[in-house]
N, C-alpha and C positions, 0 to 999 in steps of 0.2 A: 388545497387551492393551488392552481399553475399558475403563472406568470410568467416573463422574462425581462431580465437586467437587460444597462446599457448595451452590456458587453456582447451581447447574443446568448449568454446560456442560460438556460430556463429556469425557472424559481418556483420551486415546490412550498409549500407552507404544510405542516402536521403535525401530528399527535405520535410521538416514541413511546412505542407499542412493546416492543422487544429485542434485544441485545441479544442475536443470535453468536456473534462470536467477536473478540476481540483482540489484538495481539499487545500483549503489556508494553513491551517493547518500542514499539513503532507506531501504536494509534492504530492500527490498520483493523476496521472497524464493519461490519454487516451487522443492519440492525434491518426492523419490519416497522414501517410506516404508514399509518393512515392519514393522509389527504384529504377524503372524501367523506361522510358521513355515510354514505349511501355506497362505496366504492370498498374493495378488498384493499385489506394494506397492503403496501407495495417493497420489494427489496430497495435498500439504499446499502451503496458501498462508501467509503472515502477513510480518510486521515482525522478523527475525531481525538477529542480529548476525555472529562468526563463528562458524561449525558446521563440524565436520570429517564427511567421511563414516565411517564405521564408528563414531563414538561414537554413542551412546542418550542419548532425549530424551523427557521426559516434556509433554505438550501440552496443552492446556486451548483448548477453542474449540467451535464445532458447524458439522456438516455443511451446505456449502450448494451451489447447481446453475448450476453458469455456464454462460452460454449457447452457449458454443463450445467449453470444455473439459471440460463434465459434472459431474461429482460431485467434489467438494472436501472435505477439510476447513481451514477457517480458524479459525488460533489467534490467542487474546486474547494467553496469556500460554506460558510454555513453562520448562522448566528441564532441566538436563541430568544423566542418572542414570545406575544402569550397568545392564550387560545383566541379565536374570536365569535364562535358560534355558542349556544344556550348551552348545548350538550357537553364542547368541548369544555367550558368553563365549569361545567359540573364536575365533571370527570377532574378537572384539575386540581379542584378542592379537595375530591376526595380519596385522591390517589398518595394523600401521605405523607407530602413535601411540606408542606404546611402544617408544622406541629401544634395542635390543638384545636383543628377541622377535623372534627369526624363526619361519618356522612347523613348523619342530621342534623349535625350545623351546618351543613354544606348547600343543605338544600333549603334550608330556612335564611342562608345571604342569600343566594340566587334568587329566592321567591322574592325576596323584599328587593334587592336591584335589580336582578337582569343584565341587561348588556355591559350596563354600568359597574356591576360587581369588581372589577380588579383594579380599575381606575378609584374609587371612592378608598379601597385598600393604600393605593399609591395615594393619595393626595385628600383623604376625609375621612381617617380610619375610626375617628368618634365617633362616628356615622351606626357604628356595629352595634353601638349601645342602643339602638333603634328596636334592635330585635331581640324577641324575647327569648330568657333566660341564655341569655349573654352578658353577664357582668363585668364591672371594670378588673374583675384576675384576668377571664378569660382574654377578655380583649386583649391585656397588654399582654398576655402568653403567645395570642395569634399576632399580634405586633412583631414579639422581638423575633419570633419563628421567620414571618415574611421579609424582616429587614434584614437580616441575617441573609436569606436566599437573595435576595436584591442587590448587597452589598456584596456577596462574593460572584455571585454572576457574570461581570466585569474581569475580574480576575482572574477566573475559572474559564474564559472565552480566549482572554490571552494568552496565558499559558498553554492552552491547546493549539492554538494559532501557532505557535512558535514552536512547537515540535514536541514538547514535554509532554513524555507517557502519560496515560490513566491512573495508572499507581501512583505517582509522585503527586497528581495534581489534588490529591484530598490532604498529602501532607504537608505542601506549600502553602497552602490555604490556611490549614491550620496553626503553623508555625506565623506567616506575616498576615494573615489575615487579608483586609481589603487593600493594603497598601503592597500585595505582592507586586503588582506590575512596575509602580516608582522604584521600590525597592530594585526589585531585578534590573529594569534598564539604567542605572545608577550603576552597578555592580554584576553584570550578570554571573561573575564566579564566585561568588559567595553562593552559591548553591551548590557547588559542590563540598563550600567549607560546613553549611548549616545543614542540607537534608541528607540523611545517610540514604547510600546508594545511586545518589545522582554525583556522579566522578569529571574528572576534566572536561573530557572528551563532548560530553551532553552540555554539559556550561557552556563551553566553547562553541558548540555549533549553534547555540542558541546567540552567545552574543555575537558568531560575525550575520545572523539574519539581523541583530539589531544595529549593524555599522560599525561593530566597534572595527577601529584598524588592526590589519593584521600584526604590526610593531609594536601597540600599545605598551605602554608600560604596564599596566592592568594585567595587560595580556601576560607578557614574560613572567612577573612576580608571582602570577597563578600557575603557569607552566612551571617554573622551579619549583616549590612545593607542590607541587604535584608529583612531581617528579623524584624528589627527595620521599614523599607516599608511597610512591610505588615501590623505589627500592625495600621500604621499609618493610611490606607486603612480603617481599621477595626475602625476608629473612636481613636483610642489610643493615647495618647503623647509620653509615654513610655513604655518599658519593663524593668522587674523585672531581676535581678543575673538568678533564678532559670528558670523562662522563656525563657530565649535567649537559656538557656542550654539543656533542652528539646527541643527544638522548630530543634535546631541543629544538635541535635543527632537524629531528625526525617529526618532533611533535608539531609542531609551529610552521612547519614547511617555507622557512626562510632561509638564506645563503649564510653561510657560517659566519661569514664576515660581518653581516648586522646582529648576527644572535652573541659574537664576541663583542663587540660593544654593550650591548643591551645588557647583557650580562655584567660587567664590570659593574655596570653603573647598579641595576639593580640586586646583586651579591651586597656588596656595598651594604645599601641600606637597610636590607632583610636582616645584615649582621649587627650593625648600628641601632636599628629596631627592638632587637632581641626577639627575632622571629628564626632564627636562623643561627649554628654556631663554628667558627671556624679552627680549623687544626692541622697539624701537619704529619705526615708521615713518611720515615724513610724505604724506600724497598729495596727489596735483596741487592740489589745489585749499588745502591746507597744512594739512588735518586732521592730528592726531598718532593712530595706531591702537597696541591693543596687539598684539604676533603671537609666538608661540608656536611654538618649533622643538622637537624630540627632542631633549635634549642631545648625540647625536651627527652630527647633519645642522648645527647650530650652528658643534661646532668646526669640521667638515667646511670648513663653509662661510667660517669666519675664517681658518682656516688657508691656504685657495686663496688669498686676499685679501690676508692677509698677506707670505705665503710670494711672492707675482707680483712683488707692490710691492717688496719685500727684494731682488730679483734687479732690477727696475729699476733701485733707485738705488746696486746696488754697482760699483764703478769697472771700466770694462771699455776694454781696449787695442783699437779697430777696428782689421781689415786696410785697409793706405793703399787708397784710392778707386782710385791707376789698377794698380795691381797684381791686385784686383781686375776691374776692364776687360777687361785685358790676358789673362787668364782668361778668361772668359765667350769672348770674341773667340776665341780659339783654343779653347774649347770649342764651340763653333757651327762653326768651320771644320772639325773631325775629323765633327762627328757630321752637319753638313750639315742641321743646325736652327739658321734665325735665330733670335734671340730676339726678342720683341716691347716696345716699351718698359714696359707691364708687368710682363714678366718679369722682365727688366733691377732694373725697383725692388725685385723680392721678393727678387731674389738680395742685393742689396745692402744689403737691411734686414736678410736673415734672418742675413747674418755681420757688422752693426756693432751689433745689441740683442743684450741677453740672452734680452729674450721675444720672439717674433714668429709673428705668424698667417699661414698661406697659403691663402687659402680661393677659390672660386671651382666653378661647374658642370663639366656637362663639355664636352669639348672646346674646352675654354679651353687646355692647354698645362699643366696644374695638375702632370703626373706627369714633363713634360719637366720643368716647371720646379724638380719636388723633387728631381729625378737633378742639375740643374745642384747645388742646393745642396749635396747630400749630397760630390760630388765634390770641388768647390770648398772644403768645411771638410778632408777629407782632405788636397786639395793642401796644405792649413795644417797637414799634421799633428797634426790636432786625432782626438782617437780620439769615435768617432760611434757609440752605440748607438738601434737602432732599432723601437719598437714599435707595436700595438695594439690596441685593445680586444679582439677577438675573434680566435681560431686560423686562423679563413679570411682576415679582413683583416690579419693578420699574414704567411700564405704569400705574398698578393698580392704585399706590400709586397717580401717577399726576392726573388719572381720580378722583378719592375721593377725594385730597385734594385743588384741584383746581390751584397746583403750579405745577412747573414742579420739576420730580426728576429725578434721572438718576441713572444710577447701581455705583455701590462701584466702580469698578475697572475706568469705568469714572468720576467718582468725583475725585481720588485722582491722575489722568489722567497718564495712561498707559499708555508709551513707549514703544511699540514694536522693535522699533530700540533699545534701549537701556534694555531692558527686565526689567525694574523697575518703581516704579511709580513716577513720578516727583513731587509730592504732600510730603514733609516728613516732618523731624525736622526745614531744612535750608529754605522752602519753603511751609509751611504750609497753611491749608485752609484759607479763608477769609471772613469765615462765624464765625457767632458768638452763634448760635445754632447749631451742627450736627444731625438729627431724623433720625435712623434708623428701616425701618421697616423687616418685615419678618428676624428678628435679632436670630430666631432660627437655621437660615441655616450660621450662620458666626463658619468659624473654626474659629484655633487659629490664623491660619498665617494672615487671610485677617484682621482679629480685630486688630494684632500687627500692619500691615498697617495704618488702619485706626487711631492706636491711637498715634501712631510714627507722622502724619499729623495732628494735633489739634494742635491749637491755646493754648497757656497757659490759658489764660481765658477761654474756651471755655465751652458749655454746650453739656454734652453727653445724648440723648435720646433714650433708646432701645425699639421697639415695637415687639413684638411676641407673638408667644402661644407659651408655653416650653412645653407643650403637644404633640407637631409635633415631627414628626424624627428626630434627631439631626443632625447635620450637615453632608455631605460627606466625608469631610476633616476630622482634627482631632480633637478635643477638644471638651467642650461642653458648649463651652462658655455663652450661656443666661444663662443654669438654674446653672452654676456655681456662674454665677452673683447672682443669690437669693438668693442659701443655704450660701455662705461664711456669710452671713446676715449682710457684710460691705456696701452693695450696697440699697438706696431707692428703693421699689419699690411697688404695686398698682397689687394682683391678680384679676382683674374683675370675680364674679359668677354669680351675679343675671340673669337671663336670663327675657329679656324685653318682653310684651306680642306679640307685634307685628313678634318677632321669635319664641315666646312659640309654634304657632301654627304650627311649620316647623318641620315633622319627623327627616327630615336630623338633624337639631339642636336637637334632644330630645332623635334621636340615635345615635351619635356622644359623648353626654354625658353621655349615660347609658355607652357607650363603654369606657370612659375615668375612667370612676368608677369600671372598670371591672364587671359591670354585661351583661347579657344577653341581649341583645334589644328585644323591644314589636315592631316588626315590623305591619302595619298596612294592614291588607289583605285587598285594597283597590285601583283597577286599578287607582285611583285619587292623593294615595299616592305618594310624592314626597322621601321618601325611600324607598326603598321594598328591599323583596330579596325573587329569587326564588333558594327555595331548590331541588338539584339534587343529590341524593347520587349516581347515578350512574357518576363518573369525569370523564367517558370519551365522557359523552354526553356538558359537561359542555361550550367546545369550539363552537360547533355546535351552542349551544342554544345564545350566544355571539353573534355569527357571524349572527345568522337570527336577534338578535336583533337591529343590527349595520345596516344591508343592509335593511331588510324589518319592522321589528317591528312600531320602533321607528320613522322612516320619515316618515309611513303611517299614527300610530294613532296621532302621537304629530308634524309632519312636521319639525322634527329636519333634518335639513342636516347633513349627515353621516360624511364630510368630518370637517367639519368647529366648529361643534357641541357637536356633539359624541367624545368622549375619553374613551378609554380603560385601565385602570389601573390595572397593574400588578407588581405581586413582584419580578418576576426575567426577565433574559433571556434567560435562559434555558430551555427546559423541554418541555413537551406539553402546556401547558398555557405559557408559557414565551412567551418573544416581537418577539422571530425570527419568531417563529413557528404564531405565530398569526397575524405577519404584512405580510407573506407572503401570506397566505391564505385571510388575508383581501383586498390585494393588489389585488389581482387577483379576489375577487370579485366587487371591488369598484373602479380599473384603469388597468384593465386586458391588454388591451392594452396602453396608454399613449391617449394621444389625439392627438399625428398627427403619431406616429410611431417611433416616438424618442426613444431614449434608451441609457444607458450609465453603464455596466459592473464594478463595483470595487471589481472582486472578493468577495465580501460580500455580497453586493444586487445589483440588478438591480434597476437602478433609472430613471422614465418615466414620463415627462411631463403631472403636474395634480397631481403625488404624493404627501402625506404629509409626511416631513420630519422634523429634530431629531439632530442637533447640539450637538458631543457629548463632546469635548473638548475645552476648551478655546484657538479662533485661532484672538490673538493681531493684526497679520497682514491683516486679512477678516476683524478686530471689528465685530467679531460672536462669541458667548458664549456659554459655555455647557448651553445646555436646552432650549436655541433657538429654535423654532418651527413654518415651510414655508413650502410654497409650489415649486415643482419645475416647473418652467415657461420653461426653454429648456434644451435639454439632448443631451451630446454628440456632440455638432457642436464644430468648430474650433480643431479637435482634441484631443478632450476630458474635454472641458469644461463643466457645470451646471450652469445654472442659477439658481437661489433661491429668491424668495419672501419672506421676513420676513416680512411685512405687512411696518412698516416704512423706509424699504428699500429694494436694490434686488441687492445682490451679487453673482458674477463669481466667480466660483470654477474652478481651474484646477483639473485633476485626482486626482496626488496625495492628493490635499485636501478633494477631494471628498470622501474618504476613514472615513474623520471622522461624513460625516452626516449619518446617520441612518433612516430606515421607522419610521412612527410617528403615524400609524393607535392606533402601542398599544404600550405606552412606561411605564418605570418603575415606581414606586411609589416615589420611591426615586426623578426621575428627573424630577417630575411632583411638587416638593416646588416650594412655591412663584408664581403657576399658577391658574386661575380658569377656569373651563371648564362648560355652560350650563349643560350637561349632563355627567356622569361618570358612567361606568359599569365595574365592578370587581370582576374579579375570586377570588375564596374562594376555594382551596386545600389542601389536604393533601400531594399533590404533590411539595405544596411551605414548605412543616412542618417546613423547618429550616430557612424562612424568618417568620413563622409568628409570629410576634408580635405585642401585643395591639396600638403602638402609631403609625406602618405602617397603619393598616386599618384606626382609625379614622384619621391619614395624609390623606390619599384616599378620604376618606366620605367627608371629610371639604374642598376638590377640587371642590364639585357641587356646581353652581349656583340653578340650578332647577331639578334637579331629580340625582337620585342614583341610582342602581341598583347590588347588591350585587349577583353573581350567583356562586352556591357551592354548598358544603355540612355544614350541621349544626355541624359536627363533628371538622370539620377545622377551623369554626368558631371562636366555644366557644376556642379549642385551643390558638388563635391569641387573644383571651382577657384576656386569664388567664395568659401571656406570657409578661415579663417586661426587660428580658435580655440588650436588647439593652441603655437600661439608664445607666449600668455596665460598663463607660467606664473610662481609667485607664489616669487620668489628675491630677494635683498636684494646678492647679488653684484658689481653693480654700484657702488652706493652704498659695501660698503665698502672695493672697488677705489680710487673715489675719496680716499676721505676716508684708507686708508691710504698713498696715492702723493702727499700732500701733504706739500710738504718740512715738516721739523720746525722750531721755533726755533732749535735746537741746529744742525740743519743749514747758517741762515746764517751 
């Protein structure tokens, strides 16, 4: 049906036919509309939110003539209405939206009302008891279904109106229901606090469309924590006075002089609150700063500090010196591994402290040396549980050590009901050694956990290389642990012969020392790298390596095998752009025709995929990595293989697993892959840094392959920024490991 508004633009009325494309992002939205009953449906462009097909939508816009797709019409504004003709009204019934219309109930209301059919729904739905074999279940089944749609319709029309994605708008809905809109225009940044993935930035431009003032105090209280988020994101515990203040007057786009007011007043009370916690620190040069934590990355953070210190100075009985000897020696003669006098110290340190770090690259001996330990606390009969960070560096760990380990968040057994771990002070572990390995990827929060769960007596064991990426989270807890120099600890260098002869190990350490690698021009070599200075052949040459190269000459399976490590998600080299095109070369179709849409990727039976958040209630981890076994059945379910399990997804969860052909460097800790190949650009300039590449390098079991330019390279070695990150852990290591008065 045509028409036209006051305003002059023309008012379409129809039937959504089909969602030809949509951009998550932005709304920006081409769908195929029928109008007419007797007429072809017609292209509509515009700024939509979410639209289901078969409901009816009233459209305000004018016709215009693109130059590649033809005749359009593009809508300003839009609302959503119901059908008005016999056919449309049928069609609406039976298109689904309406849980407990099938389409022979569909067609037995319509015979009995007619025109009247949706109106007796809104305002005489006893009415339904009219017709036969409709009983009072059903009725109230089709009741709550239609009121349901009725009552979020309102909601679901605002929140598109205002800018918010299609993705977001099923899970605002879900979370406040029909009262989204009071809610939001009351607060509009509480969306950034309650839905994950909607961040300042979207809050924000949502509430200046709703008036809020630029100065609000709303405003600023949400710009500080937000801002205190980001750092956090960014590896940080805290921000400095002079930080939050810039950082505000970039975000806020006000004059420094109202954002240092605003600031006083609202610091103040976020600290007053206990939303927010304050502290001081000196710098080199013996300035006093103010710095500002979350209140929860604070205790986090006193807690580690505290909790270390506590266990250093409580009384601990060492195993005698040569009983220990005597040990190792006959543990070297069964296994027919000397130890090396390094080793020898770590063993020795790690059974007479309570804390002790084992840290070291690789082929240093780092995995011999943690089997001696673990054995040697047994030969003590000391009961030894063992964990960490992540589910793949967890199996690693049982495969080598011959025990079983499990991840952090299951050792210290997460509550998804109750969103805490049940593991703490009142209910602590029941082991009498803790080992933690891949101890580089612990922020601060998950260590405050773990150390909040320790037994008073307990022995703490950290294992890592403080040479990897430092954590996701924030802090930087291993190598904090070593420079405070309150903490035992054992750097392994010697490199044993039997890894001497490993490129990977020999350019993995020229890169840890910031030099150049001697890579070996040697199809036999297990590093290589081929140089491209042209980057835009860079991906091409990847993707024949992945699909034909590699499974021809070496019979690596592409899927199971092959890993692609990269430093972003963006860009041409990034994961989107590379799991798509790998996708389609390597599961183009799925393997029965399956398919499952989440706005973000498509996901087909046979794909590798990419766990990207931690979800309590699946027990799936970020960094998880499966295949998916079914797509799409029951209404939008996933199946997933994780090799020791296989979990059902619904849609919405589906949302958080990702393609896995090529994932980031970052979320590749605590895994090892046969084979690793990795882009080297100048394209990644502001990822590259020396401890991202050799993280990458130190993922292969048996071969590496570095493809770039030598330009971006050498860049990524010369580059140390990311160790720069702003924690206080050390300091109050110190200053807590300092005997007390009382103590003398």
């Amino acid at each position: 049906m045509q028409l036209s508004d006051t305003t002059g633009l023309e008012v379409l009325q129809g039937e959504l036919q089909k969602i030809s494309y949509q951009n998550v992002d932005n709304g920006w939205t081409v769908v195929r509309m029928r109008c007419d009953e007797k007429e072809v449906p017609i292209t509509v462009v515009g700024h939509f939110g979410q639209m289901t097909i078969g409901e009816y939508y009233e459209l305000h816009g004018e016709w215009v003539q693109h130059a590649n797709y033809g005749r359009q019409f593009k809508v300003s504004r839009w609302a959503q209405i119901y059908p008005h003709s016999l056919a449309g009204i049928l069609r609406y019934l039976k298109s689904g939206i309406i849980r407990g219309i099938g389409d022979k109930t569909a067609e037995r209301i319509l015979t009995h009302f007619g025109h009247a059919t949706l109106e007796i729904l809104d305002k005489d739905p006893d009415r339904l008891l009219e017709i036969p074999k409709i009983g009072r279940k059903k009725k109230q089944d089709i009741l709550k279904s239609w009121n349901e749609r009725k009552r979020f319709r309102e909601a679901e029309i605002f929140l598109s109106t205002h800018g918010i994605s299609p993705t977001f708008i099923s899970k605002i809905v879900r979370i406040y229901g029909e009262r989204a809109p009071q809610l939001i225009q009351e607060d509009p940044y509480r969306l950034a606090r309650d839905i994950a993935g909607i961040g300042f930035l979207s809050a924000d431009q949502i509430a200046m469309n709703l008036g809020t003032p630029a100065d609000s105090p709303m405003r600023i209280r949400a710009a500080l924590t937000h801002q205190l988020e980001v750092a956090e994101e960014n590896g940080h515990c805290f921000q400095t006075r002079p930080q939050l203040r810039d950082a505000l007057a970039v975000l806020l786009k006000l004059p420094q002089v109202s954002i240092e007011a605003a600031m006083e007043e609202t610091l103040s009370d976020l600290t007053e609150q206990g939303t927010i916690a304050f502290d001081e620190v000196r710098t080199e040069d013996g300035q006093i700063l103010d710095i500002y934590y979350s209140a929860r990355t604070f205790a986090a953070e006193d807690m580690v500090a505290r909790g270390i210190a506590d266990l250093l100075k409580t009384k601990f009985e060492a195993e005698p010196e040569d009983r220990i000897l005597r040990y190792l020696q006959s543990y070297a003669e069964i296994s027919g591994q000397p130890f090396s006098p390094e080793q020898l110290d770590a063993v020795r340190k790690s059974v007479s402290h309570r804390v002790f770090v084992l840290t070291g690259g690789p082929g240093v001996g780092k995995t011999t040396t943690a089997n001696a330990i673990i054995r040697l606390l047994l030969k003590m009969r000391k009961s030894v549980a063992l964990a960490a960070p992540t589910g793949r560096a967890a199996q690693r760990l049982s495969e080598v050590a011959a025990i079983g380990a499990k991840t952090i968040h299951r050792l210290l057994e997460w509550s998804a009901a109750e969103h805490t771990f049940l593991r703490d002070e009142t209910t602590p572990l029941d082991a009498q050694v803790i080992i933690i390995d891949e101890a580089s990827m612990l922020d601060i929060h998950l260590a405050a956990a773990l150390i909040r769960a320790l037994p008073r007596d307990a022995q703490l064991i950290f294992i890592g290389d403080v040479d990897q990426l430092p954590s996701v989270g924030p802090g930087n807890v291993l190598r904090d642990l070593i420079e405070s120099g309150v903490v035992p600890f054992t750097k392994l260098s010697q490199i044993f012969r039997q890894a001497a002869g490993s490129s990977i190990v020999q350019v993995a350490h020229q890169i840890n020392r910031g030099e150049m690698p001697n890579f070996v021009d040697h199809a036999a070599s297990d590093c290589q790298f081929i140089a491209i200075e042209d980057a835009s052949h860079i991906r091409e040459v990847i993707k024949s390596l992945v699909h034909q190269t590699l499974p021809e000459r070496g019979s690596y399976d592409p899927l199971r095998d092959i890993q692609v490590l990269t430093p972003m998600n963006r860009g041409p080299l990034g994961t989107y752009q590379l799991n798509q095109e790998l996708q389609e070369l390597l599961n183009p179709q799925g393997n029965r025709g399956e398919k499952l849409d989440t706005d973000v990727v498509t996901l087909r039976p046979g794909d590798k995929v990419i766990q990207t958040v931690n979800n309590y209630e699946l027990n799936v981890f970020n960094g998880d990595i499966g295949f998916v076994e079914h797509a799409g059945f029951d209404g939008g379910q996933v199946l997933v293989n994780f090799g020791d399990r296989k979990v059902s997804y619904a849609k919405d969860d589906a949302y958080d697993l990702k393609l896995a052909y090529s994932i980031t460097i970052h979320k590749s800790q605590g895994s090892e892959f046969p084979v690793v190949i990795i882009p080297v650009s100048m394209q990644h300039y502001i990822m590259l840094q020396r401890n991202l590449i050799y993280t990458a390098i130190t993922r292969a079991r048996r071969l590496v392959i570095l493809v770039g330019t030598t330009a971006a390279l050498a860049q990524a070695i010369k580059t140390q920024t990311s160790l720069k990150r702003q924690t206080h852990l050390i300091t109050r290591l110190v200053q807590c490991s300092r005997p007390r008065a009382s103590d003398g």
